[in-house]
C-alpha positions as CSV (number, residue, x, y, z in Angstrom):
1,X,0.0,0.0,0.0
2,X,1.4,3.5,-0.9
3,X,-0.6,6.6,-0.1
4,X,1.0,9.8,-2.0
5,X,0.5,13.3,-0.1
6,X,-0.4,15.9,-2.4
7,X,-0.8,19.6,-0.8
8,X,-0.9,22.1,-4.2
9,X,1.4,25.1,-4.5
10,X,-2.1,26.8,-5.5
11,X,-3.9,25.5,-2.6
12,X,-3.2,26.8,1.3
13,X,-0.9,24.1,2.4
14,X,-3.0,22.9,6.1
15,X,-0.9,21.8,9.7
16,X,-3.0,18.5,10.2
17,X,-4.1,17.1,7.0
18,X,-3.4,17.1,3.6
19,X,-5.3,18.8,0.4
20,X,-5.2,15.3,-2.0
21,X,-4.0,11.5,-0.9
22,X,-3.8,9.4,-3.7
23,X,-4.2,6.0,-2.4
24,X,-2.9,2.2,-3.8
25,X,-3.5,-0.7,-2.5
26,X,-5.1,-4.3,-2.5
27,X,-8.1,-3.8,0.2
28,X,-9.8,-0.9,1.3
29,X,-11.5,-0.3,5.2
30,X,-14.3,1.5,5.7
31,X,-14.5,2.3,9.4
32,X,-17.8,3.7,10.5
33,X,-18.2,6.3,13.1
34,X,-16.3,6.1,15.9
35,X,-17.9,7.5,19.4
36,X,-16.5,7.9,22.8
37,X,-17.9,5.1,24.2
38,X,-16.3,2.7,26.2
39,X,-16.5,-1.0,25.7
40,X,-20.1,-1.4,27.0
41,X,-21.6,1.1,24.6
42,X,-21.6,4.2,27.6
43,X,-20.5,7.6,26.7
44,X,-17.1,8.7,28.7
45,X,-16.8,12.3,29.1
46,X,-20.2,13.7,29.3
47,X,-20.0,17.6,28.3
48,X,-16.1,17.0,28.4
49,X,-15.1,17.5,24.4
50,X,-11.5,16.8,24.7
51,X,-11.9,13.7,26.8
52,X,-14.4,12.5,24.0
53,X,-12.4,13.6,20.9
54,X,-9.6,11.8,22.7
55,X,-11.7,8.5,23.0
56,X,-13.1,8.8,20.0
57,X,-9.6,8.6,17.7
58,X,-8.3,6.0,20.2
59,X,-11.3,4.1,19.3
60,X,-11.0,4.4,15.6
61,X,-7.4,3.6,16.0
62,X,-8.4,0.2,18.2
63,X,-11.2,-0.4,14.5
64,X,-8.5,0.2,12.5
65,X,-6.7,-2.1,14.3
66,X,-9.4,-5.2,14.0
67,X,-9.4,-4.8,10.8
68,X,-5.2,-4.9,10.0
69,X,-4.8,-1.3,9.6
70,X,-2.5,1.3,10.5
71,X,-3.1,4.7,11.4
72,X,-0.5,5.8,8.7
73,X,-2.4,3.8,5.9
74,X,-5.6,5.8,6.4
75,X,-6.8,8.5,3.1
76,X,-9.7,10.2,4.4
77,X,-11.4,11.5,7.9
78,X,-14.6,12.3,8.6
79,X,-15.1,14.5,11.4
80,X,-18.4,15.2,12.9
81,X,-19.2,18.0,15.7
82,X,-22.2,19.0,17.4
83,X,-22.2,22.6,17.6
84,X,-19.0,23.4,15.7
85,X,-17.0,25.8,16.9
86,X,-13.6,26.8,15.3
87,X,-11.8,28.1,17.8
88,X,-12.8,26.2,20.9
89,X,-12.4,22.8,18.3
90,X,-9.9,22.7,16.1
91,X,-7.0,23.0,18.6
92,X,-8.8,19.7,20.7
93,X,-9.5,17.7,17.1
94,X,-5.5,18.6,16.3
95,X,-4.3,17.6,19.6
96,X,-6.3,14.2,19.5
97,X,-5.7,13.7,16.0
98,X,-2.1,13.5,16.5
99,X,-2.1,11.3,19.2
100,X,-3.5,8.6,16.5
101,X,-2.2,9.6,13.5
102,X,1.5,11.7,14.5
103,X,3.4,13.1,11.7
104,X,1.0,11.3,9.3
105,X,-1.8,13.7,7.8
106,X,-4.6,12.1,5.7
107,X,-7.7,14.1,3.9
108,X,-9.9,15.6,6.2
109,X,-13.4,17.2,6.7
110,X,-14.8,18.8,9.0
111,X,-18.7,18.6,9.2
112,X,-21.1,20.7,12.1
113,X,-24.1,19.1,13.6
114,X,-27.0,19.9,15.3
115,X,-28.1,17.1,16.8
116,X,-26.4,13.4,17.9
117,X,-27.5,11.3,20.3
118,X,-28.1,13.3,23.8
119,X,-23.9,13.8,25.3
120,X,-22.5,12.9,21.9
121,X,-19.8,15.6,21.0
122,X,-17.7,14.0,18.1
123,X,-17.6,11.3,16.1
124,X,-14.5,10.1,13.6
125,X,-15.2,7.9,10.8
126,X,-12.4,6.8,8.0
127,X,-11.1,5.3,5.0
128,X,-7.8,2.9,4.7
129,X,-6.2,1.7,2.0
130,X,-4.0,-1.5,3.1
């Protein structure tokens, strides 16, 4: 599996993910929506963001892994906030993000919503190529 980073000179060039992945490979993984929920199915940090954007990368990086993926072979995120803020958000979503991913920087997008299930904060899905 290769994965080529492509971040145009006629594009702004972003900190945490990168403008075009170009992805080869033999299988691909869908990983649906990660929450923070712990093993049993409960939501972990009610009203906390951070503690939930951390849980929820570490639990797409624990998918990721069930399926014989790396963090560093995923193309695309899917990022999903209730009540999108910038400011108060992106520095959380960065810090988590690099916990899972590091130096590696797939596609990435952003989307604000209204309305999850009552607690939810975030949810993370993603595409691997492996």
């Amino acid at each position: 599996m290769s994965l080529e980073l492509i971040n145009p000179d006629d594009l702004p060039r972003p900190e945490v993910y990168t403008q075009v992945v170009v992805a080869t490979g033999s299988r691909l993984v869908f990983v649906s929506g990660q929450q923070p929920e712990d093993i049993s199915g409960k939501l972990v940090g009610h009203g906390d963001f951070a503690a939930q954007a951390r849980l929820a990368f570490g639990n797409l990086g624990r998918a990721l892994r069930a399926a014989g993926a790396r963090p560093e072979q995923v193309c695309k995120i899917t990022i999903y906030i209730v009540d999108y803020d910038r400011d108060q958000h992106v520095p959380i979503i960065e810090e988590a993000q690099i916990s899972l991913f590091g130096d590696h920087k797939p596609a990435n997008v952003i989307v604000g919503v209204a309305i999850m299930s009552p607690g939810y904060l975030i949810e993370v899905d993603a595409i691997a190529v492996i």
